[in-house]
N, C-alpha and C positions, 0 to 999 in steps of 0.2 A: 785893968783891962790890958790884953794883949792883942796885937797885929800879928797876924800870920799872912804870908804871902805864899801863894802856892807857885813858886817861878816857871813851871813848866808852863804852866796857861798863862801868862803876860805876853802880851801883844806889841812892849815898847810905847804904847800910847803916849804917856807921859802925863795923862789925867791926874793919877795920883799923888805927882810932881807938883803939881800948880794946884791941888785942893789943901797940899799938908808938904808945904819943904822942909818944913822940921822933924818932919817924920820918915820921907821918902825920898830918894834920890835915885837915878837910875846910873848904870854902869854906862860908861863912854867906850867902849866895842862896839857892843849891841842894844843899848837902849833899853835892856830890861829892867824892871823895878828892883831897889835893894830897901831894905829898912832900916834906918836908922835909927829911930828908938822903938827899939821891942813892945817896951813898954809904957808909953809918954805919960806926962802927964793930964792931970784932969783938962783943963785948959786948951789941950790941943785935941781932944780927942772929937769936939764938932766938925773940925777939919778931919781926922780921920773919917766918921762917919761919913761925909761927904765924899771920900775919896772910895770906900767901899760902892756907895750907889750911885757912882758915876764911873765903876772900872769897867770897860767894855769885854773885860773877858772873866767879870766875877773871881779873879783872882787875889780878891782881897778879904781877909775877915777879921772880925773883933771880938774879942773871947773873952767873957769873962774869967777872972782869975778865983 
């Protein structure tokens, strides 16, 4: 599976932050999401899903590969 973040739609929320730190962290300018593993592993990716259907501006997805 792959995370792709579309950075234009990111709100800064920081939802994504607090459902998957190992996956997401946000830039310290402006608050918007960055990814940190493209690709994670199995393990983290229920954290991912969660961070998908809690991102308030649907700027988040999981792809399979």
């Amino acid at each position: 599976m792959r995370v792709e973040l579309d950075e234009p739609k990111c709100v800064a929320s920081g939802q994504c932050v607090m459902a998957s730190p190992e996956v997401f962290d946000q830039r310290d300018e402006d608050g918007i999401a960055i990814v940190l593993q493209e690709t994670p592993e199995d393990g983290l990716l229920d954290g991912v899903r969660e961070a998908v259907a809690i991102c308030p501006a649907a700027a988040i997805r999981l792809v399979e590969q």
